[in-house]
C-alpha positions as CSV (number, residue, x, y, z in Angstrom):
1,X,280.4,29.9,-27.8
2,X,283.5,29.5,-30.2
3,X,283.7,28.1,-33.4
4,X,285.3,24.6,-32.0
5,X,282.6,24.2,-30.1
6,X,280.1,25.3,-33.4
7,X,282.1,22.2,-35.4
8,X,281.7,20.0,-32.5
9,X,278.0,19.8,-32.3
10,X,278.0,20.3,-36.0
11,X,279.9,16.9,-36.6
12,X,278.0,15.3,-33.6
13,X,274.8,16.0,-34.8
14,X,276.1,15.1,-38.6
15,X,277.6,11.5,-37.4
16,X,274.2,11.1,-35.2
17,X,272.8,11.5,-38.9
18,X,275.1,9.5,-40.5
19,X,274.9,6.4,-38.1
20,X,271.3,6.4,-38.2
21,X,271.2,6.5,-42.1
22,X,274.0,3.3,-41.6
23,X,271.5,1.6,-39.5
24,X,268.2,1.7,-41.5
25,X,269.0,0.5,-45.2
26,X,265.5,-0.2,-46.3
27,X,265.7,3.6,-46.3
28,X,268.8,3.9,-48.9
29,X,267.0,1.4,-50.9
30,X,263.4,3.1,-51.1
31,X,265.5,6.4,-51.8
32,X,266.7,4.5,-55.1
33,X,264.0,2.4,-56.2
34,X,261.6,5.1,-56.7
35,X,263.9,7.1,-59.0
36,X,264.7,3.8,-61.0
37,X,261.0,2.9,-61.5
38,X,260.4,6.3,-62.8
39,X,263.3,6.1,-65.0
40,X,263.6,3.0,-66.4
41,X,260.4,1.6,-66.5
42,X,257.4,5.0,-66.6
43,X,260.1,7.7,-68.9
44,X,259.2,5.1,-71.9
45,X,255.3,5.7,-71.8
46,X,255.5,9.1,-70.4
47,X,258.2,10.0,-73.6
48,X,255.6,8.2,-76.1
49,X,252.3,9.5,-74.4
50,X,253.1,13.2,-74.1
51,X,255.4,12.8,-77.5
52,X,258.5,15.1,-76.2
53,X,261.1,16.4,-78.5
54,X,263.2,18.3,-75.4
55,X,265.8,20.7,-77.1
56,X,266.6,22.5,-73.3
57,X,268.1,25.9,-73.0
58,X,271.2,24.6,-73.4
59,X,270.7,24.2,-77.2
60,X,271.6,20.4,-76.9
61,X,269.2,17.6,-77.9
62,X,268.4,15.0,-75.1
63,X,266.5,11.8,-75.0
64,X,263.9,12.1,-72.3
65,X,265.3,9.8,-70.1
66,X,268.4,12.4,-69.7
67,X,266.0,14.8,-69.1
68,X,264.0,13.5,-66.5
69,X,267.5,12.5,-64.4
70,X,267.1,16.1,-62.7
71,X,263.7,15.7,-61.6
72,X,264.6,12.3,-60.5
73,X,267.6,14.2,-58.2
74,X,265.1,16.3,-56.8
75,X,262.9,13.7,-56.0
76,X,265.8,11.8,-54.0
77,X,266.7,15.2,-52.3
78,X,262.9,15.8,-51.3
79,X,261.8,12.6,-50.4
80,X,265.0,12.5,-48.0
81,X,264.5,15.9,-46.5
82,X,261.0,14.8,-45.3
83,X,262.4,11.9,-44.1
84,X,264.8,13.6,-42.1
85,X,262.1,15.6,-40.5
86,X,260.3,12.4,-39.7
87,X,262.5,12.1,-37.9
88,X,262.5,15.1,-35.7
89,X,258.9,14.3,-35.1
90,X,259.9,10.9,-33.4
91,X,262.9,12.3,-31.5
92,X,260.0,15.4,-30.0
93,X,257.7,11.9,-28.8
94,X,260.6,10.7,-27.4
95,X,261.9,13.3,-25.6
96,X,266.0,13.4,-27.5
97,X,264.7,16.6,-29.2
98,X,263.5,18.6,-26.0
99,X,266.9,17.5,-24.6
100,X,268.7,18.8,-27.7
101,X,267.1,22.0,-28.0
102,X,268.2,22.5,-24.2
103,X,271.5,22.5,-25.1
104,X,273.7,25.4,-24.7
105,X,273.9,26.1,-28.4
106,X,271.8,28.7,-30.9
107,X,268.5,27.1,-31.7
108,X,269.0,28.1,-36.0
109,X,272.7,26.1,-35.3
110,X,271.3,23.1,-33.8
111,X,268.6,23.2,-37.1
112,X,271.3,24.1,-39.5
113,X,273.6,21.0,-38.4
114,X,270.4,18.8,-38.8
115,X,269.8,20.1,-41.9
116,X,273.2,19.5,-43.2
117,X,273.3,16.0,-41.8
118,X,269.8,15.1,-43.6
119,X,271.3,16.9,-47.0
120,X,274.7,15.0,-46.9
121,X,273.2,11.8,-46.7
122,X,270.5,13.1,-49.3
123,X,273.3,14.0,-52.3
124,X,275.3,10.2,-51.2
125,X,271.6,8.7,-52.6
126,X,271.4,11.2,-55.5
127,X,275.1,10.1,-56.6
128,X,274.5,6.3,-56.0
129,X,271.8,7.0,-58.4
130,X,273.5,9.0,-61.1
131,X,275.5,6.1,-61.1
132,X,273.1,3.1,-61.2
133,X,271.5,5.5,-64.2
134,X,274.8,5.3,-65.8
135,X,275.6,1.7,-65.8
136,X,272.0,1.5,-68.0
137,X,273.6,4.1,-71.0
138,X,271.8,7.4,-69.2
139,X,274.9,9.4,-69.5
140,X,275.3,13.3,-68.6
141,X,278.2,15.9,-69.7
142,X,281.0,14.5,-67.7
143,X,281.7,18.0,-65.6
144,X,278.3,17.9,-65.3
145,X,278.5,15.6,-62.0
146,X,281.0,18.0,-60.5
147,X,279.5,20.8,-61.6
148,X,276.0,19.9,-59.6
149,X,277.2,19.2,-56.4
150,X,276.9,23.2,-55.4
151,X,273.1,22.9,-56.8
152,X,272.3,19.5,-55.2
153,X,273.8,20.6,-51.4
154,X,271.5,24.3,-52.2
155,X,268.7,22.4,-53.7
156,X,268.6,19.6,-50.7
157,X,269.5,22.8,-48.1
158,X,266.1,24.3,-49.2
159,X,263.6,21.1,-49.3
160,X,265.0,20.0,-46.0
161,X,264.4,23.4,-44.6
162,X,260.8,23.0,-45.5
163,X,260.6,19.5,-43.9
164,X,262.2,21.5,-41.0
165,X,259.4,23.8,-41.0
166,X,256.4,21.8,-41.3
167,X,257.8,19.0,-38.5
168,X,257.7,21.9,-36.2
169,X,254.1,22.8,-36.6
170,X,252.9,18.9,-36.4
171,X,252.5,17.5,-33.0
172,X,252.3,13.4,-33.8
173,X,254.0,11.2,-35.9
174,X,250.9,9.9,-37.3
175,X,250.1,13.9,-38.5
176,X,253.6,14.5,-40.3
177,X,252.9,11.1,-42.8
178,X,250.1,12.2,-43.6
179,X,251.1,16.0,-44.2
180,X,254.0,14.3,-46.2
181,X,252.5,12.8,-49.0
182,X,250.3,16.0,-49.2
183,X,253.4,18.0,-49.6
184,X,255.7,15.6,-51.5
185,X,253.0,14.9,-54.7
186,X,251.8,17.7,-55.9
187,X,255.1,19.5,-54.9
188,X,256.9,16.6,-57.6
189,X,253.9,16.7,-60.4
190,X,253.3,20.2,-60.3
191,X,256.9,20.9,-61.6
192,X,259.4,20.7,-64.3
193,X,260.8,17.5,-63.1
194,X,259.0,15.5,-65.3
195,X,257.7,18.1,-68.3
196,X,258.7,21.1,-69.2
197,X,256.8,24.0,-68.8
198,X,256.4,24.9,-71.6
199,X,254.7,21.8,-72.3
200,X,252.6,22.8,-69.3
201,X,250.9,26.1,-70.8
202,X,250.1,24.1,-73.9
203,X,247.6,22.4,-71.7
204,X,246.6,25.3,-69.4
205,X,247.9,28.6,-68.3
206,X,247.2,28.3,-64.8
207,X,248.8,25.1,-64.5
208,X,251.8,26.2,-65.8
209,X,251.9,29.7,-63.3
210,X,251.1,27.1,-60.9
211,X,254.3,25.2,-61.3
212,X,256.6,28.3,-62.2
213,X,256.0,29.2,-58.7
214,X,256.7,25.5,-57.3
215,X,260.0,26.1,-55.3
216,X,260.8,22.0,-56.7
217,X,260.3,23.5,-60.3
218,X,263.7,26.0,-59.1
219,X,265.6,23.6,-57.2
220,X,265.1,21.1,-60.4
221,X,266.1,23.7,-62.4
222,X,268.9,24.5,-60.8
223,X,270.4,21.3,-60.9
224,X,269.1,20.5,-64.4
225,X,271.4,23.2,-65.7
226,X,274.4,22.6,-63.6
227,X,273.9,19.0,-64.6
228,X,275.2,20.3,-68.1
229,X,277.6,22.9,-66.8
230,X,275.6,25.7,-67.3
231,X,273.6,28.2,-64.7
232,X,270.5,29.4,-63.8
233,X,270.6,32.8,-61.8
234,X,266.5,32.8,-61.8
235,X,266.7,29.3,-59.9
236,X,269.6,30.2,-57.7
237,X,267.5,33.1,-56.6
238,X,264.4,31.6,-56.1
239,X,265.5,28.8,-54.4
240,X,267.9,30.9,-52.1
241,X,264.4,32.8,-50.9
242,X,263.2,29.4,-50.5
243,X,265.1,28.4,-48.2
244,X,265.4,31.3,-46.5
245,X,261.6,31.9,-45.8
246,X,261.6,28.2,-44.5
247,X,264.1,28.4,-42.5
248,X,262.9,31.3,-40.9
249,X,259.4,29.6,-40.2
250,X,261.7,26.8,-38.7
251,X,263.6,29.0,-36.3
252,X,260.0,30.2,-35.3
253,X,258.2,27.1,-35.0
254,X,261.1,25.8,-32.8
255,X,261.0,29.0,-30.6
256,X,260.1,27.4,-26.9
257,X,258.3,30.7,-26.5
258,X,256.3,31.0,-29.8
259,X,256.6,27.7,-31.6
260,X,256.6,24.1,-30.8
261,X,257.1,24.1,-26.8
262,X,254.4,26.8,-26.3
263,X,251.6,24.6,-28.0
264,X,252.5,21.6,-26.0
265,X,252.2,23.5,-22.7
C-alpha cells in the first residue's frame, strides 16, 4: 500500500462525501438555520436575560452576538459530524459499509478519509455562515477568518471522531437519532458556546466543572480565540486528547474481531 493509492481512496471517499452533501440540500440549509435562529433572533433575550458584559481574554469588548459566533461554529461542526455518522449507520443496513471495510486498505485510513470528508463539508457550512452573520453587521477581526480555519478543521476532526465512535457501538438507525440528540444537547448547553464560564460558577460550582470538562467547551474555545487571532494551548491540548481517545474507540468499535462485526455475528 503506497501513498497514491492512500490519496486515491482518500479523494474517493471525500468526493463520495462531497456528492452526497451536493445531493441533499435540506441538509445545508438545517446546518444554517439553526445557527441563524440562535443568533439573530434568541442572542437578544439571552444578552438581556443573563445581562452579559463579555470583556474575553483577549482584553477586547464584544457585543454578545460576536461572542456567541464561536459557539454557533461549533454547533455547525457538531451537528455535521453526527450527521456524517448517520450516515455510517445507514450505509452498515445497507451493506456499502461492510463492503468498504473489506477493502484492502487500513481500517483507521478508511475512518480518517470519512472523517475528513464529513469535516470538509462541515467548515464549507461554518463559512457560509460567518458570512450570512456578516451581511447582518456581526463582524470579526478580519485575520480572524484565516486564522480559524486550523481550529475549525481540529475542532470538526475531533466531534466527528466522536460521531465515529458512537455510530460504531449502535446497531439501527432508529438507535443512533435517538443517541444523537442525547449527545448533541447537553454536549452544546453544557459549554462555553453560549456563556462563559465564569458566568457558570456564579450559578454553581459543579456546573461550571461540569462544562470545563465538556470537550465542545475546548473545541469552542479553540476557535473562539483563533477567531480573534489569538491561541489557546489549553484547548489545543485538550481537544487533541479528544480526538485522539475517540478515535481510538472508533478504530475499536470498527475492529471485525472486537467491534461492530463481532456483535452482529
Amino acid at each position: 500500500m503506497t501513498l497514491h493509492h492512500l490519496w486515491i481512496v482518500l479523494r474517493a471517499v471525500v468526493m463520495r462525501e462531497a456528492l452526497r452533501f451536493v445531493h441533499q440540500r435540506e441538509r445545508f440549509l438545517a446546518a444554517l438555520v439553526r445557527p441563524l435562529v440562535w443568533l439573530l433572533v434568541f442572542a437578544a433575550g439571552f444578552r438581556a436575560a443573563l445581562g452579559l458584559s463579555i470583556t474575553p481574554p483577549y482584553q477586547t469588548y464584544i457585543t454578545y452576538e460576536t461572542y456567541i459566533v464561536p459557539g454557533l461554529c461549533g454547533m455547525i461542526l457538531l451537528f455535521n459530524g453526527m450527521q456524517s455518522s448517520l450516515s455510517l449507520v445507514y450505509d452498515r443496513e445497507m451493506g456499502s459499509m461492510r463492503l468498504l471495510l473489506t477493502a484492502p486498505v487500513p481500517r483507521w485510513w478508511l475512518l480518517f478519509c470519512k472523517l475528513m470528508g464529513s469535516t470538509i463539508i462541515s467548515i464549507f457550512q461554518v463559512y457560509t455562515f460567518l458570512f450570512i452573520a456578516w451581511l447582518f453587521d456581526i463582524t470579526l477581526p478580519g485575520w480572524g477568518y484565516l486564522t480559524a480555519l486550523p481550529a475549525l478543521v481540529l475542532a470538526g476532526l475531533m466531534l466527528g471522531t466522536l460521531g465515529l465512535a458512537l455510530s460504531s457501538f449502535i446497531k439501527q438507525l432508529e438507535n443512533f437519532a435517538g443517541v444523537m440528540n442525547f449527545v448533541i444537547f447537553p454536549m452544546f448547553f453544557l459549554s462555553s458556546a453560549l456563556y462563559p464560564l465564569w458566568k457558570m460558577a456564579e450559578s454553581s460550582e459543579l456546573l461550571h466543572d461540569i462544562c470545563a470538562a465538556n470537550p465542545f467547551t475546548h473545541a469552542v474555545e479553540l476557535i473562539r480565540f483563533a477567531l480573534y487571532v489569538d491561541f489557546n494551548p489549553t484547548a489545543l491540548l485538550w481537544t487533541l486528547l479528544a480526538a485522539g481517545i475517540f478515535m481510538g474507540l472508533a478504530v475499536w468499535g470498527y475492529d471485525p474481531e472486537r467491534g461492530m462485526m463481532t456483535r452482529k455475528r
